[in-house]
C-alpha positions in Angstrom: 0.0 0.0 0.0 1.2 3.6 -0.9 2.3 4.6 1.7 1.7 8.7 0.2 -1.8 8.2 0.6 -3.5 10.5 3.6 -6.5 10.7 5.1 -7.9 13.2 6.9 -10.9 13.3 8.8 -12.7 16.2 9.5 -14.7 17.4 12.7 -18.6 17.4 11.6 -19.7 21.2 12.0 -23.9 19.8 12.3 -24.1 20.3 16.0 -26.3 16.9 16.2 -23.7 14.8 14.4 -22.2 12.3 16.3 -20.7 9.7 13.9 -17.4 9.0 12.5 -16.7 7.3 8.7 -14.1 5.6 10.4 -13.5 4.4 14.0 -10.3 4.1 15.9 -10.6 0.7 15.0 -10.4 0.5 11.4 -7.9 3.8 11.6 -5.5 1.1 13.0 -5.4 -1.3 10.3 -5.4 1.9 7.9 -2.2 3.2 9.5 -1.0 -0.5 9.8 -1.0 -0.5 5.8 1.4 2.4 5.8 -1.7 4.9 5.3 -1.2 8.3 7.1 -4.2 9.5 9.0 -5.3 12.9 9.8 -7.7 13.2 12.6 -9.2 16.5 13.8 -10.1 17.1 17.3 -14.1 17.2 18.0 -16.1 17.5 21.0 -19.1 15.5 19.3 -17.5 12.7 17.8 -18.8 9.2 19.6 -14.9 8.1 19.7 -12.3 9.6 21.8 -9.4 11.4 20.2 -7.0 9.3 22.4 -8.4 6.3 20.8 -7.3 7.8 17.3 -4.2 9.0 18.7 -3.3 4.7 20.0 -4.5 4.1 16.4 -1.7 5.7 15.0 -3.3 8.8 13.7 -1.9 12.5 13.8 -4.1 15.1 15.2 -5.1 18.6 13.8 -6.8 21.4 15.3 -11.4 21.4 14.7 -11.9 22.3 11.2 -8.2 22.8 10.4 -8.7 21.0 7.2 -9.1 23.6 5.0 -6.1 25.2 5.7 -3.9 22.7 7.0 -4.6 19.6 5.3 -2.2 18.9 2.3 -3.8 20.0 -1.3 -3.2 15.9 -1.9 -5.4 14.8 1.1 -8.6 13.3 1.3 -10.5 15.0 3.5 -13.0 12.1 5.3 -16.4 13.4 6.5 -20.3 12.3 6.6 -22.2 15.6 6.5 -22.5 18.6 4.9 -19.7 21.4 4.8 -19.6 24.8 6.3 -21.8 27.1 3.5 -22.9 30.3 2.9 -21.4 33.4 1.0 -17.8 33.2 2.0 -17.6 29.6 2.2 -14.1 28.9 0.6 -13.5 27.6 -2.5 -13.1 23.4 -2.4 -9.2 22.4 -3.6 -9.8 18.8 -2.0 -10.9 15.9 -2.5 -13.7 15.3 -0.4 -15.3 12.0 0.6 -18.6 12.4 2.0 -22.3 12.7 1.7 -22.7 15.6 -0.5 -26.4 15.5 -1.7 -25.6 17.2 -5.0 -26.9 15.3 -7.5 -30.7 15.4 -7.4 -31.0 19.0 -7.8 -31.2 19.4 -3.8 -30.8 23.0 -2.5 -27.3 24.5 -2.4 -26.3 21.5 -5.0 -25.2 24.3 -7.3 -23.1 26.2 -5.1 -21.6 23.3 -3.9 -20.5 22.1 -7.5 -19.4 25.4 -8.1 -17.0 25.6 -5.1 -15.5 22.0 -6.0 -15.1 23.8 -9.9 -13.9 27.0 -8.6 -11.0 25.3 -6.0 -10.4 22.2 -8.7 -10.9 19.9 -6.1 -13.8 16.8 -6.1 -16.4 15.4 -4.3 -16.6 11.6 -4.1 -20.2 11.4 -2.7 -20.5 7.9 -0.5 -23.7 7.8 -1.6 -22.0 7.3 -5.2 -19.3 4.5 -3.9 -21.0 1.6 -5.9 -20.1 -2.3 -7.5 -20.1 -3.3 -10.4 -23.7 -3.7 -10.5 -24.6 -0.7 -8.9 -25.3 -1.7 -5.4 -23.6 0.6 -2.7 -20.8 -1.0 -0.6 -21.1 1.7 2.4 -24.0 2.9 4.0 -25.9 3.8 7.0 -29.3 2.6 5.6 -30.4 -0.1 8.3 -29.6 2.0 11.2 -31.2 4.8 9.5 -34.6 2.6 8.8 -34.5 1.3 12.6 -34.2 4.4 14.5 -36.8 6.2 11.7 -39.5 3.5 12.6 -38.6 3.5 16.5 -39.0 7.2 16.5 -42.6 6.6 14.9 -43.4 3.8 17.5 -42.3 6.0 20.5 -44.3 9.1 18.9 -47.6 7.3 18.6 -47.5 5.9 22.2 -47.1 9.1 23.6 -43.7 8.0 24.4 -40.9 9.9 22.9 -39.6 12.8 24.5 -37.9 16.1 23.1 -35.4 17.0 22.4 -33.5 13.5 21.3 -30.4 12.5 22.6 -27.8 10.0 21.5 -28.4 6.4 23.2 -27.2 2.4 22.4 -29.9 0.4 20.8 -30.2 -2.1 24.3 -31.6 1.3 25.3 -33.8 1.5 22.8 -34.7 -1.7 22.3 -35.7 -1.4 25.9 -37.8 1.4 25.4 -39.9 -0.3 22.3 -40.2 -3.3 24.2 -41.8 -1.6 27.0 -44.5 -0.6 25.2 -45.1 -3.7 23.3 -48.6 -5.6 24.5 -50.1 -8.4 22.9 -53.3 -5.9 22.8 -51.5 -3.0 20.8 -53.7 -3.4 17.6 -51.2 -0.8 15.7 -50.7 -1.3 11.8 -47.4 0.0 10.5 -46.6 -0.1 6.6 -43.1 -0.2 5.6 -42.3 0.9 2.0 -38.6 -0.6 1.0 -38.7 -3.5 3.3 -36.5 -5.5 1.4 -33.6 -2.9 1.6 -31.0 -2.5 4.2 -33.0 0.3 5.7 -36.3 -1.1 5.3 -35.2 -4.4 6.8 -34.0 -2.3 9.6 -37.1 -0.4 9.8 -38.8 -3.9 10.2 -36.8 -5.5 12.8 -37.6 -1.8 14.8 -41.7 -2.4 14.6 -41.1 -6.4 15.7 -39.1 -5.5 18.5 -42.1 -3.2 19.5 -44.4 -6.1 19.3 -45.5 -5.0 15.9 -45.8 -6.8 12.3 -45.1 -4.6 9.7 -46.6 -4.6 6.2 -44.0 -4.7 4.0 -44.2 -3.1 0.8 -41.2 -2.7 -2.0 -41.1 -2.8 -5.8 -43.5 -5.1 -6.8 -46.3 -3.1 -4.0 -44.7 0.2 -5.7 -45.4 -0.2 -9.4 -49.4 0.9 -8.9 -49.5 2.0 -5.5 -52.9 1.0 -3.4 -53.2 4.1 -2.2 -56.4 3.2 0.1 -54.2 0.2 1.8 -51.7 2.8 2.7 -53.9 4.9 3.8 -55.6 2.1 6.0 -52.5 2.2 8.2 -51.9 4.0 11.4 -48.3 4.4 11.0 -46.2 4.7 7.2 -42.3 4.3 7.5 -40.7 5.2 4.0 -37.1 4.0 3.3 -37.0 4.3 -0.7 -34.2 6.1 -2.2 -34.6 6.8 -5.8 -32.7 8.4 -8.0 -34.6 8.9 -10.6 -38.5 10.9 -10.7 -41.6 8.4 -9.7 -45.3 8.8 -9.3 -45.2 9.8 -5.6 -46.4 7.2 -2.6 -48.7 10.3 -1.0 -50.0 13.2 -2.1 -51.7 16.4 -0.1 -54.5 15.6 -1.2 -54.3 12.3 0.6 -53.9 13.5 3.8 -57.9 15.2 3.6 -59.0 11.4 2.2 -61.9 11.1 4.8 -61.0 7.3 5.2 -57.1 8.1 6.0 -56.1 6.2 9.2 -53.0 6.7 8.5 -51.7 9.4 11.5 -48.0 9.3 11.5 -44.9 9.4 8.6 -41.9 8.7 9.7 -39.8 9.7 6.1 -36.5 8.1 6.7 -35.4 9.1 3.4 -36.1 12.8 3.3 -35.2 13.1 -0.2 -37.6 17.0 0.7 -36.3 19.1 -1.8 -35.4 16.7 -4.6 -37.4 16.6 -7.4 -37.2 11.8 -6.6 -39.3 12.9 -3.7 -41.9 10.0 -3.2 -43.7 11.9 0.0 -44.2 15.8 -1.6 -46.4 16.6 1.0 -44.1 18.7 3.2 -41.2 20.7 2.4 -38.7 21.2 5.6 -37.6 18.3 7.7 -37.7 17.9 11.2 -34.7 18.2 14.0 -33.6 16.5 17.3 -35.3 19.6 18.9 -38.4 19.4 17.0 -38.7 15.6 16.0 -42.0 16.0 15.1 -44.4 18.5 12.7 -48.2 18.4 12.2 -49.2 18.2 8.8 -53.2 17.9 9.6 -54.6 18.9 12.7 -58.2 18.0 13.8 -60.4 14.9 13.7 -57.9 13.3 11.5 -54.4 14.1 12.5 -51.2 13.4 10.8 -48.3 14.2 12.2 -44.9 14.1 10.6 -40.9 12.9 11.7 -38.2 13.5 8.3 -35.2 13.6 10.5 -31.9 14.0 8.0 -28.9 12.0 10.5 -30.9 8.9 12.4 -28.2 6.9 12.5 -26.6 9.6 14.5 -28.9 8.6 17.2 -27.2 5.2 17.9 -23.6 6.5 16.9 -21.7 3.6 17.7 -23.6 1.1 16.4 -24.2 3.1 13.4 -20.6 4.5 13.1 -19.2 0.9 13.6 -21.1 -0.9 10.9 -20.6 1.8 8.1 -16.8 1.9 8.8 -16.1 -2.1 8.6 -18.0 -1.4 5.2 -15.9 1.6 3.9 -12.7 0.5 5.8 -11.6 -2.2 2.9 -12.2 0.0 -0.2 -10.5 3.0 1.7 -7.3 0.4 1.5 -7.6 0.7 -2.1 -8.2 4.3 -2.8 -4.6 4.5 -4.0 -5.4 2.4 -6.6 -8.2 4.0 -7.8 -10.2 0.6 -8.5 -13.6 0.9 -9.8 -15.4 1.9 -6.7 -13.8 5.0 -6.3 -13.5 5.8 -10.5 -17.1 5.5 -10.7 -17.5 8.0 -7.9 -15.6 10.9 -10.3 -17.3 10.2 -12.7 -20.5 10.5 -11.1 -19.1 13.8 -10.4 -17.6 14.9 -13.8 -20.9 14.4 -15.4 -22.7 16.6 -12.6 -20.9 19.6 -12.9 -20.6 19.4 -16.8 -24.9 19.3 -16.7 -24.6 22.0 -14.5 -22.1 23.9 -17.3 -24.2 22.8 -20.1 -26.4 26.1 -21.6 -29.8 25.6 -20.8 -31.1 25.2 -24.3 -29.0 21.6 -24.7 
């Protein structure tokens, strides 16, 4: 292994973030291959700095990276970068979740900084196989903590603002509330992904058995059936514009029972949105929006970083996953050239003139 490749992985400036790409763990067999590792110091992160530091990693000042970390580094990250209208230009290359590719707000400006500073963003979202399938992500976590959330809301038994917490703890909490009376009908739309089989094993361990719904259910949605039950947990990420799941003018349907959507994929401003029917998400301080109020109400969670909730476990999984192709980034294997590529052809549609 090159031993001129270096990492460096930034403090998360979203005050609720709590995860790391990579943990002290999987830093060690990094620096073991002769890979140089650049941690910065966070007061957030799940991990202790010391642990890095046993690892073999260097240290660097909170948010140091942009000027400190070498023009050849890859700075490691999860979230979203410091914005606004002096936000540096981007002479990096970045590995995180960048959300740019849909048309989301601030996609543009966000391309435009990585054109302006020639650096690049290799969005993990993007890191693929051969056929497509993403080798790194936080999905099931995301899907488990998105349907507990929904669980805890409708028995009256989740509590603001959130806090971090280990899933025995929240098992613990779902199974308190689990009777063999609860009559409670969840729908779960993606259950045979990672994060709809995670939002699945979340609703049995409350004593609850999902309906689960994926492409086949999907095709020509029975919207009545969804409609018919109390609690809807979407995990589908699409990437490309579909007939949406729910519409506004579902939520005044006088036969909706459905009261609660927990959107785990909160795709809100991207124009794949399967849920259109609201247009900010929610936050650990506010979990929770009403969408309807009345005889019928609906109310809403569309939280952006679940997994942040059980950081460890969440943190842990998604690491042993990105760990082995982070060995190879030297190499450039496919993973990591289909990533720039996915990015070249973003910012040349975004330079394209309109009338192409």
């Amino acid at each position: 292994m090159s031993d001129s490749l270096h990492l460096w992985m930034r403090h998360e400036a979203r005050p609720t973030e709590r995860r790391a790409p990579l943990t002290p763990e999987d830093a060690a067999r990094l620096t073991a291959a002769g890979i140089r590792v650049t941690v910065e110091e966070s007061d957030r992160r799940a991990f202790p700095l010391t642990a890095y530091t046993a690892a073999g990693c260097a240290t660097a000042p909170t948010a140091s990276w942009h000027e400190q970390a070498p023009d050849d580094a890859y700075v490691l990250g999860l979230k979203e970068l410091p914005a606004g209208p002096d936000a540096p230009a981007l002479r990096h290359r970045h590995i995180y979740f960048g959300h740019a590719y849909k048309g989301q707000a601030g996609a543009r400006e966000l391309l435009g900084r990585f054109t302006a500073g020639g650096g690049a963003l290799l969005d993990m979202e993007y890191l693929t196989d051969e056929a497509g399938r993403r080798v790194a992500a936080f999905g099931y976590w995301a899907g488990y903590v998105g349907a507990a959330l929904a669980v805890l809301h409708h028995r009256g038994a989740l509590t603001a603002p959130l806090l971090p917490t280990d899933r025995p703890a929240l098992d613990a909490l779902l199974a308190a509330g689990a009777t063999g009376a609860d009559t409670t009908t969840a729908l779960v739309i993606g259950a045979l992904g990672r994060c709809g089989r995670g939002a699945c094993d979340a609703l049995v361990q409350a004593g609850l058995e999902p309906t689960r719904w994926d492409l086949a259910e999907t095709r020509n949605t029975d919207r009545p059936a969804l409609l018919a039950h109390d609690l809807l947990v979407n995990t589908v990420l699409t990437t490309t514009p579909v007939p949406p799941f729910l519409t506004k003018a579902d939520l005044d349907d006088p036969d909706r029972r459905l009261s609660l959507v927990s959107d785990v994929t909160c795709d809100v401003t991207s124009d794949c949105n399967v849920l259109p029917v609201y247009d900010e998400t929610t936050t650990w301080t506010e979990p929770v929006r009403t969408l309807r109020e009345g005889e019928r109400p609906l109310d809403l969670i569309a939280i952006d970083n679940l997994p942040s909730l059980l950081p460890v476990e969440a943190a842990t999984a998604f690491s042993a996953e990105l760990t082995p192709h982070l060995m190879r980034l030297a190499e450039w294997d496919g993973v990591w050239a289909r990533a720039l590529h996915t990015f070249e052809a973003a910012v040349q549609a975004q330079e394209a003139p309109l009338d192409q």
